[in-house]
C-alpha positions in Angstrom: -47.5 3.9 -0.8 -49.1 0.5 -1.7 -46.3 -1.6 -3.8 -47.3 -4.5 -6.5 -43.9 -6.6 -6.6 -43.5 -9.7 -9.3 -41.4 -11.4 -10.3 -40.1 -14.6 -12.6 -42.4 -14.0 -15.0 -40.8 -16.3 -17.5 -43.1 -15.3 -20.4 -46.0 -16.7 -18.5 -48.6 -14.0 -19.8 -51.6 -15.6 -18.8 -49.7 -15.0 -15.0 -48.3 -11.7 -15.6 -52.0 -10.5 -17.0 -53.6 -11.8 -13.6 -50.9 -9.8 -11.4 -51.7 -6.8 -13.4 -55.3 -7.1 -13.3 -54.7 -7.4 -9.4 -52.2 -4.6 -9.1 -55.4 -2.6 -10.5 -57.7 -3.8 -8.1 -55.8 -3.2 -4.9 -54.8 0.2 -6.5 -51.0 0.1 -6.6 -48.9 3.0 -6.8 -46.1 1.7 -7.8 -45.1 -1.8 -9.5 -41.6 -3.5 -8.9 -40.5 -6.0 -10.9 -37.6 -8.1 -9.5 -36.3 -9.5 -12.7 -36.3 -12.5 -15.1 -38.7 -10.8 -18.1 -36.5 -13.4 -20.4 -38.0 -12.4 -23.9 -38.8 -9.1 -25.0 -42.5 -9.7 -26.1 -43.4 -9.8 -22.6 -42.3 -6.5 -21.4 -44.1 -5.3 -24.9 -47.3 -7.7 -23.2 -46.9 -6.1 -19.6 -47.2 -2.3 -21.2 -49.9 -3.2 -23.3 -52.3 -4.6 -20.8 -51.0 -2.4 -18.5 -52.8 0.2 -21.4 -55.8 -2.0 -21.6 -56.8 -2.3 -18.1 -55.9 1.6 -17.1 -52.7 0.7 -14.8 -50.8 3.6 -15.5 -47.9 3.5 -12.6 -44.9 3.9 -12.1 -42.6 0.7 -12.7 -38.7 -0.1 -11.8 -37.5 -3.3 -13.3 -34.3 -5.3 -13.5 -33.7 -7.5 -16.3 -32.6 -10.2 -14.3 -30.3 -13.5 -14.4 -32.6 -15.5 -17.2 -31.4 -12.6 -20.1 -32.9 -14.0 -22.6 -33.1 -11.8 -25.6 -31.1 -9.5 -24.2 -30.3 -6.6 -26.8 -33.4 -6.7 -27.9 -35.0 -6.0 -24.3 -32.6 -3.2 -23.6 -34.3 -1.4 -26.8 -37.4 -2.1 -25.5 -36.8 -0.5 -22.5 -35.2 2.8 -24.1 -38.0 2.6 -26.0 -40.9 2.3 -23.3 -38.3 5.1 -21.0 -38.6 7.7 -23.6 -42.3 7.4 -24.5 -44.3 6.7 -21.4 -47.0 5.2 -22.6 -49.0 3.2 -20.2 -46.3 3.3 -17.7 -43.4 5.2 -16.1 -40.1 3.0 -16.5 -37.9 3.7 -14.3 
């Protein structure tokens, strides 16, 4: 199983779009992220472009240290879990 592992994304989208369009192009099965999302919009970014550029993989995620916004990233996770759009949350 080929693994795509990030992490610290810091709301750095312009990064996190690059790793995706890379975890595409080496045909990941899987995508790990480590931690630090820090604001919800991102993980909303991640599952869009995810959408956009066909990457639909699994993808187990921790929060991580940097919280941010963190009630508001624990809906967006129950959210993303219970509908599957783009991605498989784990």
């Amino acid at each position: 199983m080929k693994l795509g592992i990030i992490s610290d994304t810091h709301d750095r989208l312009e990064s996190l779009a690059k790793a995706i369009e890379i975890f595409k192009k080496e045909k990941v099965e899987m995508i790990v992220h480590c931690g630090d999302w820090v604001s919800p919009f991102t993980i909303e970014f991640f599952d869009k472009y995810c959408q956009k550029v066909g990457l639909k993989v699994p993808v187990r995620s921790l929060i991580g240290n940097n919280k941010g916004d963190l009630e508001r990233m624990i809906k967006i996770f129950s959210f993303l879990l219970s509908h599957q759009n783009c991605t498989t949350w784990f």
